[in-house]
C-alpha positions in Angstrom: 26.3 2.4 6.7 23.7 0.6 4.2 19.8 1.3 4.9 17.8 -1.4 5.9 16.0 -3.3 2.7 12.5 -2.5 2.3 9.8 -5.1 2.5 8.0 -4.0 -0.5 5.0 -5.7 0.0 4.7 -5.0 3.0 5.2 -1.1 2.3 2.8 -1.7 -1.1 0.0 -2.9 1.4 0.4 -0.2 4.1 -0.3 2.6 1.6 -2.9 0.4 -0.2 -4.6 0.4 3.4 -4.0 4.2 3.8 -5.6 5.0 0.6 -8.5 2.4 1.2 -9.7 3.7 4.3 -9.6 7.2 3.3 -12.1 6.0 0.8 -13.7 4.0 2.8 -13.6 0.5 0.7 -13.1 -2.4 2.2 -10.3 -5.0 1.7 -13.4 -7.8 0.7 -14.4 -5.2 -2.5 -10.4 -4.6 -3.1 -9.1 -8.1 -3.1 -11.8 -10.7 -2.5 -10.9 -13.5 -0.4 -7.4 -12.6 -0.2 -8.4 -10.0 2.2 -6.6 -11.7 5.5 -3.1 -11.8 3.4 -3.4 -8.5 2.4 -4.6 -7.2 5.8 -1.0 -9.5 7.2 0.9 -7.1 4.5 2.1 -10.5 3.3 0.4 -11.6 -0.1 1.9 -11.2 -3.0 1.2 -8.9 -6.1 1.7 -8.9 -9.6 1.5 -5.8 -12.3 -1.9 -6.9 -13.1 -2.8 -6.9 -9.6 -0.9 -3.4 -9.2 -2.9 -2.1 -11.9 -6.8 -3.5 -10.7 -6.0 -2.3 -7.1 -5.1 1.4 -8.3 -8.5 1.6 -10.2 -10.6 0.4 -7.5 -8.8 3.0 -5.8 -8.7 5.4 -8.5 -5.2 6.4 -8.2 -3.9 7.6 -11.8 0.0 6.6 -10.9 0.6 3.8 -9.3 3.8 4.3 -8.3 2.5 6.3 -5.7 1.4 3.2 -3.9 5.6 1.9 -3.4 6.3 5.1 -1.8 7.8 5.2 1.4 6.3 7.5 3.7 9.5 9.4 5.2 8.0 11.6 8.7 8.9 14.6 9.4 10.6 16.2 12.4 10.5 19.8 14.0 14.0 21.3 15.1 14.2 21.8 18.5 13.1 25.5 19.9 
């Protein structure tokens, strides 16, 4: 059976949250007035866009912002 298709921007704007409020900058300084798209997950993005964002958050590869976060589960005892 076929996984379900990620929302890319949506996934793209969860981990840009994550790594935003770890270091504490808000979405005002990281996208302006877009802010209330990019807090809905919804706006859209564009290389340049991709690029800006992971220096304000001073990631080196941006690729790491279209992971997906897979979580982990302990075996039963």
């Amino acid at each position: 059976m076929a996984k379900d298709p990620i929302d890319i921007k949506k996934l793209f704007w969860s981990n840009v949250d994550w790594h935003r409020r770890n270091k504490e900058i808000t979405w005002f300084d990281l996208v302006g007035g877009n802010a209330k798209s990019a807090k809905g997950r919804t706006r859209n993005i564009t290389l340049e866009k991709v690029q800006n964002i992971a220096e304000l958050l001073e990631i080196d590869d941006f690729a790491i912002l279209f992971e997906e976060i897979v979580k982990e589960t302990k075996p039963n005892d």
